[in-house]
C-alpha positions in Angstrom: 47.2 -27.2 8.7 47.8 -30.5 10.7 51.6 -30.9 11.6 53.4 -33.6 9.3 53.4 -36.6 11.2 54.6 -40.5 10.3 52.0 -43.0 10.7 52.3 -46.4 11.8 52.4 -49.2 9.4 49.1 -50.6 9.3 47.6 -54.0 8.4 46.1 -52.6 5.5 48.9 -50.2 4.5 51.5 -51.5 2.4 55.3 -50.3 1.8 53.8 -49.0 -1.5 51.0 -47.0 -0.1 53.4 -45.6 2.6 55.9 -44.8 0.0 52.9 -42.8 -2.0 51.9 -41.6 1.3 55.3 -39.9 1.6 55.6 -38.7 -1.9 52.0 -36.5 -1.5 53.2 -35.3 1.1 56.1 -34.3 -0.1 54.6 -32.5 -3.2 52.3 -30.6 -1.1 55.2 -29.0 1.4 56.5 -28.3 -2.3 52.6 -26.5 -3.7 52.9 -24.8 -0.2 56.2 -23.6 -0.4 55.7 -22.3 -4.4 52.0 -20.9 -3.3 53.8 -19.0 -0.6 56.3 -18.0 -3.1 53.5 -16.5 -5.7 51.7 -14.8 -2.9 54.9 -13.3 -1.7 55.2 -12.1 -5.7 51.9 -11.2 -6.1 51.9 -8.7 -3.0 55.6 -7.4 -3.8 53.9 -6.6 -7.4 50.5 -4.9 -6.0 53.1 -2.6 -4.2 54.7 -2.2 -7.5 51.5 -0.7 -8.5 50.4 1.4 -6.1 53.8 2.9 -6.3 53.8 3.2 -9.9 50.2 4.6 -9.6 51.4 6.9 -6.9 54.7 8.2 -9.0 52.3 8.5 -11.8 49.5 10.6 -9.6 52.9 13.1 -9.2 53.9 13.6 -12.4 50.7 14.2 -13.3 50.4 16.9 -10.9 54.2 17.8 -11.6 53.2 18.7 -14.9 50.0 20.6 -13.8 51.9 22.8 -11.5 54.5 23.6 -14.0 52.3 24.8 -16.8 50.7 27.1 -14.2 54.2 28.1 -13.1 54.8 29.0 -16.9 51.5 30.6 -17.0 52.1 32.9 -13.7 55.6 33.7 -15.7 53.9 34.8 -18.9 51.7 36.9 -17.1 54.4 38.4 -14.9 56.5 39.0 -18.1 53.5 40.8 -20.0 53.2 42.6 -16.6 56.7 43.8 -16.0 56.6 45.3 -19.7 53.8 47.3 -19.1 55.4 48.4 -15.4 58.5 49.2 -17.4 56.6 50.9 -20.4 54.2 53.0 -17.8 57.6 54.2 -15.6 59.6 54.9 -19.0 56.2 57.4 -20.0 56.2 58.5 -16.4 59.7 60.0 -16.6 59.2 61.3 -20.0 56.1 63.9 -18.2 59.0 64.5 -15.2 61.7 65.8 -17.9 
């Protein structure tokens, strides 16, 4: 972008086209200013995304990994039952 710079009156240019001059200028330091704005927004929200997919992505596999959790405890339940019914039968043939 060209630096902002004041040009000299001109022997076409009137105070009214300077004045307009001035006002564009003006407005677009203001568009910049609000476009940097948005894009700032716009990026802080993509991150809000991507973290949001992320913290999503870990649930997800939260959840996975506690349902086989329960499943390795079911089968460690049914498994200590038959431990405990198999010793119970073994001391029953020792007496």
């Amino acid at each position: 972008m060209a630096p902002d710079h004041q040009t000299a009156p001109t022997p076409s240019s009137t105070p009214d086209k300077d004045q307009e001059i001035s006002q564009l200028r003006q407005q677009l330091a203001t568009l910049q200013a609000q476009y940097a704005t948005l894009e700032a927004l716009q990026i802080e929200r993509l991150e809000q995304l991507t973290t949001r997919r992320r913290t999503t992505t870990n649930l997800s596999r939260a959840f996975e990994m506690n349902e086989l959790l329960f499943d390795l405890v079911t089968v460690l339940v049914a498994r200590t039952k038959r431990l405990k019914a198999q010793l119970q039968e073994a001391r029953q043939w020792v007496h």
